[in-house]
C-alpha positions as CSV (number, residue, x, y, z in Angstrom):
1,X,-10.6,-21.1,-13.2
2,X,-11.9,-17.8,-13.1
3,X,-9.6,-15.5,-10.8
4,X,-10.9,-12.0,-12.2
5,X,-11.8,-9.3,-9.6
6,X,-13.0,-6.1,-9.4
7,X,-10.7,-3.0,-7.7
8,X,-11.9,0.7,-7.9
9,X,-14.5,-0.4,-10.2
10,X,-11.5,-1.6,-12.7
11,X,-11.7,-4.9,-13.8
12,X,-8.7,-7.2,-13.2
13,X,-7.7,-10.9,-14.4
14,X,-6.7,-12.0,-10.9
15,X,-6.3,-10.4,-7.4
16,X,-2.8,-9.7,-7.1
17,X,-1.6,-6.2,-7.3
18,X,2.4,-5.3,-6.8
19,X,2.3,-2.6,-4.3
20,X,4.9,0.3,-4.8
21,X,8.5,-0.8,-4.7
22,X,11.9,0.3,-6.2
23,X,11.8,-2.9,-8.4
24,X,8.8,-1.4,-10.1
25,X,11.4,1.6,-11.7
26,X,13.0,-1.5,-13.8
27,X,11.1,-1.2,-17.3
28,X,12.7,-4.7,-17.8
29,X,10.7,-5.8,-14.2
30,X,7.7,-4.4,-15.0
31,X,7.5,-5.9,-18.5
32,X,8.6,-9.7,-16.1
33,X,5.4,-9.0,-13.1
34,X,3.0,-8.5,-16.2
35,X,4.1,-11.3,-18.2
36,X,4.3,-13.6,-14.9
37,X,0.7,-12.6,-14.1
38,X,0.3,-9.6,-12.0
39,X,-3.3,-7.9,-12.5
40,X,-1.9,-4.5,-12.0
41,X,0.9,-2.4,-10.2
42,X,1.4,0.6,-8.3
43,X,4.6,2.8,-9.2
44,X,7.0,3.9,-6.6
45,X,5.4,7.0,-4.7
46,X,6.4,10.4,-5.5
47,X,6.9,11.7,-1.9
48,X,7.3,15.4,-2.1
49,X,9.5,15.6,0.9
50,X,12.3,14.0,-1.3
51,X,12.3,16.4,-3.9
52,X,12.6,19.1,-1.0
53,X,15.6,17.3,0.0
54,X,17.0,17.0,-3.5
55,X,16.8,20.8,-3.7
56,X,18.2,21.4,-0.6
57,X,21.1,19.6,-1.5
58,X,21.5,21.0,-4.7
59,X,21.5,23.9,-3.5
60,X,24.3,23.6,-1.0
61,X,26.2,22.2,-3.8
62,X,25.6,25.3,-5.7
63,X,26.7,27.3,-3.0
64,X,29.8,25.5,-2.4
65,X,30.8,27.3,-6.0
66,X,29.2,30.6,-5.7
67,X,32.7,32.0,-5.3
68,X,34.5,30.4,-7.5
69,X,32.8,31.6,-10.9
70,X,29.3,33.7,-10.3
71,X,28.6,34.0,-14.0
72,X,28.3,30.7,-14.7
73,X,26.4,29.4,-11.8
74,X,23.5,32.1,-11.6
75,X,22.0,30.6,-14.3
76,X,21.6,27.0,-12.6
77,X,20.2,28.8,-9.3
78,X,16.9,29.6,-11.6
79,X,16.5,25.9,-12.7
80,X,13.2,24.7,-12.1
81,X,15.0,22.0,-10.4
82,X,11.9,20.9,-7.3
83,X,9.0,19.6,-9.4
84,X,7.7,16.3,-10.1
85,X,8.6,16.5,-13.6
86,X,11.2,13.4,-13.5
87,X,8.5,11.0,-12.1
88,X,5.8,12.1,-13.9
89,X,8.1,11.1,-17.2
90,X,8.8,7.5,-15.4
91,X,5.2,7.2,-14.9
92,X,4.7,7.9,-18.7
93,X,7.5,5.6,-19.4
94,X,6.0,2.8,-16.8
95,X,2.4,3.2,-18.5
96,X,3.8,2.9,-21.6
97,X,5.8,-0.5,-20.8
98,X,2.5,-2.0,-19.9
99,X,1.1,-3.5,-22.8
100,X,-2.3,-4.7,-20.8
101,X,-2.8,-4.2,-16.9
102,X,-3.1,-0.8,-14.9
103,X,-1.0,1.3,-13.6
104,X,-1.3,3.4,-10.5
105,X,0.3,5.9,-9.3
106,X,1.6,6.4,-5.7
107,X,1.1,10.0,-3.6
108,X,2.5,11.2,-1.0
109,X,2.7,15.3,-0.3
110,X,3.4,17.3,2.5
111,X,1.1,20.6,1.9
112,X,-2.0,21.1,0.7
113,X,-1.9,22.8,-2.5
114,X,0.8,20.2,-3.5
115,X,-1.8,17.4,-3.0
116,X,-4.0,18.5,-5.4
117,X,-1.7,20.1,-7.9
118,X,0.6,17.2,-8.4
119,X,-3.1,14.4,-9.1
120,X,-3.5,17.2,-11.7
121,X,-0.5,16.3,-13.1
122,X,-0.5,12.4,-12.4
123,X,-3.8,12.5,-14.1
124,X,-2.4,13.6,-17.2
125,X,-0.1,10.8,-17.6
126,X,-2.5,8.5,-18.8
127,X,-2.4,6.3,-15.3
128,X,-5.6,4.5,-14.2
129,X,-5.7,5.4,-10.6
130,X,-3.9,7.2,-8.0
131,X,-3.0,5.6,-4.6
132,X,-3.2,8.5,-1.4
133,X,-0.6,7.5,0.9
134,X,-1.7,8.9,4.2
135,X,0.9,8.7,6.7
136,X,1.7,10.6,9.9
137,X,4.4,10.2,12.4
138,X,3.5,12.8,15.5
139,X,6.8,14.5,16.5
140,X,4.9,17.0,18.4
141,X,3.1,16.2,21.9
142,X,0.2,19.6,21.4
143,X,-0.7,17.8,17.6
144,X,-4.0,15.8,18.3
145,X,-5.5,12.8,16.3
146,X,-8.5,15.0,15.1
147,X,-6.8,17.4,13.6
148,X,-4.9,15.0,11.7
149,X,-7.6,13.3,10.5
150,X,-9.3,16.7,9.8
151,X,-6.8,17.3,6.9
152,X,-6.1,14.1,5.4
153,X,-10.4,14.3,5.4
154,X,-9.9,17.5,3.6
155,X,-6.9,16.5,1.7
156,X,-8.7,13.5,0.0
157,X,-12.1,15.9,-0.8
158,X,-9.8,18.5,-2.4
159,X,-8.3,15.6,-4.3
160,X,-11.7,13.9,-5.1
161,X,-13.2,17.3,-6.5
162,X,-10.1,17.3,-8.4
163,X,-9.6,14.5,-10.4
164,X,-11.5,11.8,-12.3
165,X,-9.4,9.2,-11.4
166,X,-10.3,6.4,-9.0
167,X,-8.9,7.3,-5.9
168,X,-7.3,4.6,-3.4
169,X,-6.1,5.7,-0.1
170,X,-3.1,3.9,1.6
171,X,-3.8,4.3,5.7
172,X,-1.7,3.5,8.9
173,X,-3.3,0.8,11.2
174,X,-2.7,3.8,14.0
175,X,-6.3,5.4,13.9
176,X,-8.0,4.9,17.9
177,X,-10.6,3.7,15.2
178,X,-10.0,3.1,11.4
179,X,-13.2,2.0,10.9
180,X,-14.7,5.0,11.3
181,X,-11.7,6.8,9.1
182,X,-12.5,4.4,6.7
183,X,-16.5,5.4,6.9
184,X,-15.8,9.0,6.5
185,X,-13.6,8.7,3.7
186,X,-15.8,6.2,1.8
187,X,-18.0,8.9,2.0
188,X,-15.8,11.4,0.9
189,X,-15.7,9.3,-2.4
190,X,-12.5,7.2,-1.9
191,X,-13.0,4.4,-4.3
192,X,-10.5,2.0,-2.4
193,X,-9.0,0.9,0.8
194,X,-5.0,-0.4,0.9
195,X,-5.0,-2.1,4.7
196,X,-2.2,-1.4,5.6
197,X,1.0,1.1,5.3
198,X,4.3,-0.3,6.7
199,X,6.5,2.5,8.3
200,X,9.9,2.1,8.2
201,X,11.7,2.3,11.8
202,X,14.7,3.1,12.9
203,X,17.7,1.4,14.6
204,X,21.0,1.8,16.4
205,X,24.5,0.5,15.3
206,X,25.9,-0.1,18.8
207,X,29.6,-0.2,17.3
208,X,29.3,3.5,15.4
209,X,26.5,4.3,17.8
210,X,24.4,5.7,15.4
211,X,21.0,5.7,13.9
212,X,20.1,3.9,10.3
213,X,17.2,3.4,8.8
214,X,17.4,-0.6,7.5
215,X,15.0,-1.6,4.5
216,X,12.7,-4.0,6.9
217,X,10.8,-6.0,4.9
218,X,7.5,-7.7,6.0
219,X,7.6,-11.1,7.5
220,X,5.5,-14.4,7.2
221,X,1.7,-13.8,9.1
222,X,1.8,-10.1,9.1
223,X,-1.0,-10.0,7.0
224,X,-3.2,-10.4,10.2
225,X,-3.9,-7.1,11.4
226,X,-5.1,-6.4,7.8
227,X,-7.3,-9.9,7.9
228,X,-9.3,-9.2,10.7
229,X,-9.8,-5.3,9.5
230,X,-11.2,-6.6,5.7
231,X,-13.2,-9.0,7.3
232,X,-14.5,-6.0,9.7
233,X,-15.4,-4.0,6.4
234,X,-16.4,-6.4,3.9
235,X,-19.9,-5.0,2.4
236,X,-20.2,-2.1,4.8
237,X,-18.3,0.1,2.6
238,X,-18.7,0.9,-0.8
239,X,-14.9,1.3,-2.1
240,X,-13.0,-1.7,-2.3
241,X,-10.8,-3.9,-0.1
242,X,-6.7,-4.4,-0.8
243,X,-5.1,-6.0,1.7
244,X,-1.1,-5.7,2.4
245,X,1.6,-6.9,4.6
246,X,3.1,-10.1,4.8
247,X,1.2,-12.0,1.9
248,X,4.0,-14.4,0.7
249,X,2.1,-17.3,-0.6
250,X,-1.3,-18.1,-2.8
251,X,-2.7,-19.5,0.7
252,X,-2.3,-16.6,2.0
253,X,-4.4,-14.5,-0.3
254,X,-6.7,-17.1,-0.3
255,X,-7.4,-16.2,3.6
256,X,-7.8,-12.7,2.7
257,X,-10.7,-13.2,-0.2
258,X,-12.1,-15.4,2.6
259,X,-12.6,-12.4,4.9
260,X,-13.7,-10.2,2.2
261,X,-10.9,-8.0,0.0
262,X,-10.9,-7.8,-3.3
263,X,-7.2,-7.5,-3.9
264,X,-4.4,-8.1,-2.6
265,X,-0.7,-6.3,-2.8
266,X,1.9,-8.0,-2.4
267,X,6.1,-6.6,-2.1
268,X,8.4,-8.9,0.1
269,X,7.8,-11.7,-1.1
270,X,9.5,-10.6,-4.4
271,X,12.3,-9.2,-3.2
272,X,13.0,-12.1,-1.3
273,X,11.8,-14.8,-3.7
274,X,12.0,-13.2,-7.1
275,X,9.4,-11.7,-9.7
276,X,8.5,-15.4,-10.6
277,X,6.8,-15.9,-7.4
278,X,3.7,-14.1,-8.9
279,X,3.3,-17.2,-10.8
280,X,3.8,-19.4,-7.8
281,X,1.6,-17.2,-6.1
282,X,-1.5,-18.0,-8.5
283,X,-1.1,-21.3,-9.1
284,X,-1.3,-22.0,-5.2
285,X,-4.3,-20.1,-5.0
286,X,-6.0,-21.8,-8.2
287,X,-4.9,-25.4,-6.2
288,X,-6.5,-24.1,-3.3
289,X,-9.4,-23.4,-5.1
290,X,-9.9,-26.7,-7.2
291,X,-9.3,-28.6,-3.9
292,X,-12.4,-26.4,-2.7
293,X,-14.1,-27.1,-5.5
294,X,-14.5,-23.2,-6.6
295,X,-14.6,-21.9,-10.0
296,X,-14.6,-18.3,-9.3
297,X,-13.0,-15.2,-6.5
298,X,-17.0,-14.4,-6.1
299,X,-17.6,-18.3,-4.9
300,X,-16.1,-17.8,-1.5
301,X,-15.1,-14.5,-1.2
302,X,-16.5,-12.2,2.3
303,X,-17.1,-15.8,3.2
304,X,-15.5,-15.7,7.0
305,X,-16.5,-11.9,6.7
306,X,-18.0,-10.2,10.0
307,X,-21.0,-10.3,8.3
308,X,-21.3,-14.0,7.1
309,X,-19.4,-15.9,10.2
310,X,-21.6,-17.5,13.1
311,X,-18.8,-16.5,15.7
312,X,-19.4,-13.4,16.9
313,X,-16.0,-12.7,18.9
314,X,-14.3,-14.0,16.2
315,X,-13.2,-9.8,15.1
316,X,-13.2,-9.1,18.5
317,X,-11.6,-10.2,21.7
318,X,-11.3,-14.0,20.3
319,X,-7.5,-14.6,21.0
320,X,-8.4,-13.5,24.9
321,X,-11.4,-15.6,25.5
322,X,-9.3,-18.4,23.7
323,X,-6.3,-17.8,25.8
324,X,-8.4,-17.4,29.0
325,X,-10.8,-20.9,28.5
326,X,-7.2,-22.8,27.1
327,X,-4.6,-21.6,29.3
328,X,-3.6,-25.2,30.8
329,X,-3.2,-26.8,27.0
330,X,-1.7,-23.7,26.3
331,X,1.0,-24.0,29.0
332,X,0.8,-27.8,28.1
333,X,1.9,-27.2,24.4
334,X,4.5,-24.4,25.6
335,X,6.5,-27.0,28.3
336,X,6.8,-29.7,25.8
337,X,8.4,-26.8,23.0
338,X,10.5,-25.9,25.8
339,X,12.2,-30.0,26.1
């Protein structure tokens, strides 16, 4: 069975990528998702809002002594302590680990000239691509969607003039219209698409009553929202496709070849089922595929695409029309849950 696609222009033995996670900083796990069967994997991002904290609080440790001895901690104050130079070494490390799949690294920066200057130094690590992560959570009620998407436009073209390296950019679902974010950075010369970033939200204790920030992982079916936006894009762009979010099974990233993406990322499901669920993963979709009598990813991929489906509302407003024209079976199905 021939599960090799193609991502970034970079050939892979299968579709299934491991998106960035803390499991990926294990040499001993990376060495397992390779060996199990993953085609590639993206490193844990390097957000540069971390190392700003990390210096912050180093330096109110520092401070903490300044009294005590001032000779001895001058010295540390010069330390070139806020750079990138720990995870540029892991990614060395990472790269190194991996006897025959990619690696890519993840980005996320806060100014400009820190966008481009740490891909300068990614790129020199020997990585095979570099994932944007675009992400922006409006605290401010003047701050207006165009000039967001004005700098993350120039961000990526800075980037793109910068480096050699295929270039994927990680995007929120929170666009009034991705698809034409998607356009203009295609344009731009993004060479892939990762459908899409899963924030993190906050929560209350009720007891302490206090905020925390709980690991949520993805559930079952949230792979949706990215279904119907690959099947949307599938041969109208020329990047490529990676779908995320809630892909837990080999079924499941059978759907999303159907609709059109190339690859797929996939991070839940191993925390909550194990690194050997990469395996499990494949084999379903190789069953799946033998049922259907394929022998390749290329036989029925983009299939149920926009572009190849009869329905035409079936990317649209489907689940209305459906609702409105089926409401009495609907109701039907709903009373008999309810006994």
């Amino acid at each position: 069975m021939n599960l090799k696609s193609n991502y970034m222009g970079i050939e892979l033995s299968n579709p299934l990528i491991i998106g960035a996670n803390n499991l990926v900083t294990k040499e001993s796990n990376l060495v397992k998702m390779e060996q199990m069967g993953a085609s590639a994997i993206v490193f844990k991002s390097l957000f540069e809002e971390q190392l700003h904290l990390e210096n912050l609080d180093f330096g109110n440790t520092m401070d903490s002594y300044a009294d005590i001895h001032p000779e001895i901690t001058q010295p540390i104050f010069n330390l070139d302590f806020n750079t990138p130079k720990e995870y540029l070494y892991q990614l060395k490390k990472a790269k190194k680990a991996l006897k025959k799949i990619p690696l890519f690294a993840s980005l996320n920066a806060v100014y400009d000239e820190s966008w481009v200057d740490y891909a300068i130094k990614i790129e020199k690590t020997g990585v095979n691509g570099i994932e944007l992560n675009f992400y922006t959570v409006p605290k401010e009620m003047n701050s207006i969607g165009v000039d967001i998407i004005d700098f993350q436009l120039k961000t990526l073209q800075n980037i793109r003039q910068a480096v050699k390296l295929p270039i994927a950019v990680k995007l929120s679902p929170y666009y009034s219209n991705p698809l034409s974010v998607i356009r203009q950075m295609d344009s731009i010369g993004a060479n892939g698409f990762v459908l899409f970033n899963r924030f993190f939200q906050p929560d209350i204790d009720l007891e302490k009553e206090e905020m925390f920030f709980p690991y949520n992982l993805s559930s079952e079916n949230d792979y949706r929202l990215s279904m119907r936006f690959s099947g949307l894009l599938y041969q109208r762009i020329e990047g490529s496709i990676c779908a995320t979010n809630g892909i837990y099974t080999g079924y499941d990233v059978a759907k999303l070849l159907l609709v059109g993406a190339d690859t797929v990322q996939i991070v839940s499901t191993l925390f909550k089922n194990g690194i050997g669920q990469i395996q499990t993963i494949l084999q379903q979709l190789t069953q799946w595929m033998e049922s259907k009598n394929y022998h390749s990813i290329d036989d029925f991929k983009g299939k149920l695409s926009s572009k190849n489906i009869k329905d035409e509302f079936a990317y649209t407003r489907a689940q209305y029309l459906d609702i409105l024209l089926n409401s009495n079976e609907i109701n039907k199905n709903l009373k008999v849950l309810g006994e």
